[in-house]
C-alpha positions in Angstrom: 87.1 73.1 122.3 88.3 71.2 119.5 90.5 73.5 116.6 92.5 76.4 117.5 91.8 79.3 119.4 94.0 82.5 119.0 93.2 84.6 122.2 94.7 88.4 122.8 93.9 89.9 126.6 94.5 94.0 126.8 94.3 96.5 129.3 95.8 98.6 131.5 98.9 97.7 133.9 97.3 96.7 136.9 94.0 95.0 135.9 95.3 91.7 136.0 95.4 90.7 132.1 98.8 88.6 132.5 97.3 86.5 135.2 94.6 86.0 133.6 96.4 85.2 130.3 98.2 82.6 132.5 94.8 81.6 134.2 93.5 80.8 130.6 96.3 78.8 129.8 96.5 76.6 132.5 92.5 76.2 132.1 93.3 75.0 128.7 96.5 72.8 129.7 93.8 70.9 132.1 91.1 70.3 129.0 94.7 68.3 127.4 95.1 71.3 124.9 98.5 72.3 123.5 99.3 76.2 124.9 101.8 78.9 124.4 101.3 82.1 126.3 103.1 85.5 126.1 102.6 88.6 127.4 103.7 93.1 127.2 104.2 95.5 129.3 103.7 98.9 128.3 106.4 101.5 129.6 104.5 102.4 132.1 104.2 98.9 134.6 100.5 100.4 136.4 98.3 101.8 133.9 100.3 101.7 130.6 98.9 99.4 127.9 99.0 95.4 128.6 98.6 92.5 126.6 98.6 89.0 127.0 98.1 86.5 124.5 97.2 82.8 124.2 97.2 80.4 122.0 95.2 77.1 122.5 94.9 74.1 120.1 95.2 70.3 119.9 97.5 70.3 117.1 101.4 71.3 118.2 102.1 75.2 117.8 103.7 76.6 115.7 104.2 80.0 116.0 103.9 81.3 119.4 102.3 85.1 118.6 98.7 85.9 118.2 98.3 87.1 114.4 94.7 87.5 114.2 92.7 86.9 117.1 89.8 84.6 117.5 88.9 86.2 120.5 89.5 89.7 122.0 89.4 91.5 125.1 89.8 94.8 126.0 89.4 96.2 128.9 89.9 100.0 128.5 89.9 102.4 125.4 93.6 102.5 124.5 93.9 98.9 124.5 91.1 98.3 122.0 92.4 101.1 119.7 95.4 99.4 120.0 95.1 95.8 119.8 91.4 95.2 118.3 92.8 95.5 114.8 93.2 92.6 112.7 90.3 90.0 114.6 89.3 87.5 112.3 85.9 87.2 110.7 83.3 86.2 112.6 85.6 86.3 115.9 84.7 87.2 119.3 85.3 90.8 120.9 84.2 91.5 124.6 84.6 94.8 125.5 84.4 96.6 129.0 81.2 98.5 128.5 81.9 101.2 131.2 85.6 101.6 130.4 85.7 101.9 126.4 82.9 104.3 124.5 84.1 103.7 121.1 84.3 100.3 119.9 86.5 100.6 115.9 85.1 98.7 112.9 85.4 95.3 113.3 85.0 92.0 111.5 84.2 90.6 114.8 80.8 89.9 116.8 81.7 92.4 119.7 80.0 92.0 123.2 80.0 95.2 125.4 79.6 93.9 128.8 79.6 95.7 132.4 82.8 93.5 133.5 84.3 95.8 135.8 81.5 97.4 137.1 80.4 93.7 138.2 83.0 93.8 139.8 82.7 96.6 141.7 79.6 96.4 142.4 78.5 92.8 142.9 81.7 91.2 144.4 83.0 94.9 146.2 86.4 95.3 144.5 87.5 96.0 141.0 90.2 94.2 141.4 88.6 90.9 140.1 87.4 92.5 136.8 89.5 90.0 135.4 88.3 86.9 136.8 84.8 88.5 135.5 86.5 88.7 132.3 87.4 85.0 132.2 84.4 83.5 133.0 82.6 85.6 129.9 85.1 84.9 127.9 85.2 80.8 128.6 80.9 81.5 128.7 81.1 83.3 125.1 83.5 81.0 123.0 83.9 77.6 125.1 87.9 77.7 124.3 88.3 76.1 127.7 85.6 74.0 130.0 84.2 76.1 133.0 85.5 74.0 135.3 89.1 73.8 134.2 89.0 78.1 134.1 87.3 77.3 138.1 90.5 74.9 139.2 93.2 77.3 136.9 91.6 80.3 139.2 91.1 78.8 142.6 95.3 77.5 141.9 96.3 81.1 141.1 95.1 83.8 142.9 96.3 85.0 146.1 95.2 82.7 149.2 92.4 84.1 151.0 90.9 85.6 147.9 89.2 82.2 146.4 85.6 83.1 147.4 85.7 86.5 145.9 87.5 85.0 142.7 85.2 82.0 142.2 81.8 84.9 142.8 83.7 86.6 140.1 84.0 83.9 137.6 80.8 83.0 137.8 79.5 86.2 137.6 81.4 86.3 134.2 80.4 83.0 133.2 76.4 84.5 133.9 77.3 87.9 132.2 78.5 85.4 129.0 75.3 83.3 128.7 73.2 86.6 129.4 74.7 88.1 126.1 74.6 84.7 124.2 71.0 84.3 124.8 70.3 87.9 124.0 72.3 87.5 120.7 70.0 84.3 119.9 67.3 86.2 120.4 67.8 89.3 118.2 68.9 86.5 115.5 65.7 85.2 115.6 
């Protein structure tokens, strides 16, 4: 967790990239990291492009926008057309597998996962896709401690809707170490 972690979360209006932009940052505030988190709207509130972006470190920030990106989400094609560009070397992409078919060049190790078909299809409702997100993302890169992502989530989402959350998150969190232990196969 140590360093600093330059984190950009896109989508469409409406999949819940903000929240869990400020899901991710409380996660990181409870691990006693510095954070600054910002987000866009495109001009269309539901499904126009989204973005939110995080930074993490435990030096003091200096500069609150996301440059180059450490890690990457996208959750639909226009968003990873659109915001992809410019990941760092050897950073971390996670894409939605079912939801983008063309992944651009990259510098980055990208990860095409079934996050909001999970969703769908193991918790009922595709409205979690993001807390499947998070818990790959905090799985794939250890920027935050799974527990601190678990208390940021269970604080934030709508009451009534902390079982379904917390199934989600960990079905991220065992979509993430799925695809790490695949990688360190095919490495070796």
């Amino acid at each position: 967790m140590a360093g600093t972690w330059e984190v950009r979360l896109s989508g469409s209006g409406g999949q819940g990239l903000i929240l869990a932009g400020i899901i991710l940052a409380e996660a990181a505030i409870i691990d006693g990291q510095n954070v600054v988190q910002t987000q866009s709207y495109g001009p269309a509130a539901r499904g126009g492009a989204s973005k939110a972006e995080v930074i993490i470190s435990s030096e003091e920030i200096d500069y609150p926008k996301v440059d180059r990106p450490d890690v990457f989400l996208g959750l639909n094609q226009e968003s990873v057309l659109k915001y992809m560009a410019g990941c760092k070397e050897n950073s971390l992409a996670i894409v939605d597998s079912g939801l983008v078919n063309y992944i651009p060049a990259s510098l980055a190790k990208v990860y095409a996962l079934p996050i909001t078909e999970t969703a769908r299809k193991q918790v009922g409702r595709e409205l979690v896709a993001n807390a499947v997100a998070l818990g790959a993302m905090a799985a794939l890169s250890g920027m935050v401690s799974r527990q601190a992502v678990t208390t940021a989530l269970l604080r934030r989402v709508p009451k009534g809707t902390e079982d379904m959350n917390r199934k989600a998150l960990e079905l991220g969190f065992a979509l993430g170490d799925q695809a790490m232990a695949r990688a360190r196969v095919s490495q070796n």
